[in-house]
C-alpha positions, 0 to 999 in steps of 0.5 A: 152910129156905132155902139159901144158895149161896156161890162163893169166887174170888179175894178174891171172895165171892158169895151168893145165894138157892138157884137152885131158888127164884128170882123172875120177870121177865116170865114168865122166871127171875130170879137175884137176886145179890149181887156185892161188895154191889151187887145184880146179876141175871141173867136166863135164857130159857126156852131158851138159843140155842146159844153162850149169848148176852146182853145187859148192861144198864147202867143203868135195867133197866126202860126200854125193857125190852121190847127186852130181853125179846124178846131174852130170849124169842129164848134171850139171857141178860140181866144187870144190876149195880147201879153207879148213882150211879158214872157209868162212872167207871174204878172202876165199870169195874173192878166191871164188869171182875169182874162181867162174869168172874163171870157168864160163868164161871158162867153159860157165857155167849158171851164177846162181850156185847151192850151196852145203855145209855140216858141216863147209861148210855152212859157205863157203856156206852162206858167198858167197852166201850173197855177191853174192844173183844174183849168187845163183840159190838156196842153199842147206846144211846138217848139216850146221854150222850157227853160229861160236859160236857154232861150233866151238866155243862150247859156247853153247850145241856144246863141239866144237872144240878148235883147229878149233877155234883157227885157225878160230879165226886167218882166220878171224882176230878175237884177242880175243874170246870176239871179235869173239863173237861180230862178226855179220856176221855169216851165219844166220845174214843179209840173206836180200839180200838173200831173197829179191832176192828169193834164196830157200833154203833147209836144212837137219838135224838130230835132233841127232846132238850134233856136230853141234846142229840144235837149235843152227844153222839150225833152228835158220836160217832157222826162221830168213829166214822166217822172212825176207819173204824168202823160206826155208825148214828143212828136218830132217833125221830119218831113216839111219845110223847116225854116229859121234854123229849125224853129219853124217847120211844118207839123207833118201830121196835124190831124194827130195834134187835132185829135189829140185836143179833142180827145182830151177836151170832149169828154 
């Protein structure tokens, strides 16, 4: 017969299947999790480095995972909730602002998180990390969307998406383009706090991407960071595959993203 575990905090209600019976990823246990009904997971390594340190993955579990596997196999735990189709709009950071008190809670894991995001995920990224600067042990992103109106938008180089625009527009309470235009709060605005508290980030591009154009959202962030006194690097990617344009490619050098997330979190 299976059991069900059921944590109350708050208003908050989480069930999942019992512990002693979970899935694998890649060789590791997986907890499968409910969280306000939005599936959610964490992962946990064989054996946990001293002080529990994670990674957060913000949208596409699956793309470059090996990064997050090898970080898995060196002892990080790493979690994932599922706020897909909400582009990092202020609600979303409120799921994740619960999200991220639960596994911490639960789980006893190191109160400064690694942040990881790729495309659309910068936007989850950014937006929670500037709500959250003494949360964040570090930051990295491929690819990532900077700025809504060029993905996706499309009102620059980008041919965007309509059709994500459209629901990103409703996520974000935006009634007209001209509104989401003047929106000042996209993920390369008001980075201070961010780099006050001295959160290194790190990007990887490819200056091939016509998807999500580097001029228009990594390079123009990763200047304003700088600007602020803040510790950014751009990695751009060559050497590999690139696919979709130029928005997916292979990260030639994956042991620099590693070592920078370790660097930056084991301390």
């Amino acid at each position: 017969m299976k059991l069900y575990l059921f944590f109350t905090i708050g208003f908050l209600t989480l069930s999942y299947g019992q512990k002693h019976n979970p899935t694998s990823w890649k060789s590791f246990e997986r907890h499968n999790l409910k969280f306000e009904n939005r599936e959610a997971r964490v992962i946990v390594p064989n054996k946990a480095l001293e002080g529990n340190p994670w990674i957060w993955k913000a949208r596409f579990p699956k793309y470059h995972a090996g990064i997050d596997s090898t970080l898995v196999a060196k002892g990080f735990h790493l979690a994932y909730i599922n706020t897909d189709n909400m582009f990092g709009c202020p609600e979303a950071v409120k799921i994740r602002n619960r999200f991220y008190d639960f596994i911490v809670s639960k789980y006893k894991l190191q109160k400064k998180v690694a942040l990881h995001g790729h495309s659309r995920g910068g936007l989850f990224t950014y937006n929670w990390a500037k709500k959250n600067p003494e949360k964040v042990a570090c930051i990295y992103v491929d690819a990532p969307v900077c700025d809504i109106k060029s993905w996706p938008a499309g009102f620059g180089t980008s041919k965007g998406s309509r059709k994500e625009w459209e629901i990103l527009k409703k996520e974000y309470g935006f009634k007209s383009d001209e509104e989401a235009k003047d929106y000042k709060d996209n993920p390369l605005d008001n980075l201070e706090q961010l780099a006050n508290a001295k959160v290194s980030i790190l990007h990887t591009i490819s200056l091939k991407d016509e998807v999500v154009p580097p001029e228009e959202n990594s390079i123009k962030l990763v200047n304003n960071y700088i600007r602020l006194g803040g510790k950014a690097t751009i990695y751009p990617c060559v050497e590999g595959i690139q696919k979709s344009n130029g928005h997916h490619y292979d990260i030639d050098n994956p042991k620099i993203v590693i070592d920078f997330i370790k660097r930056n979190t084991l301390k």
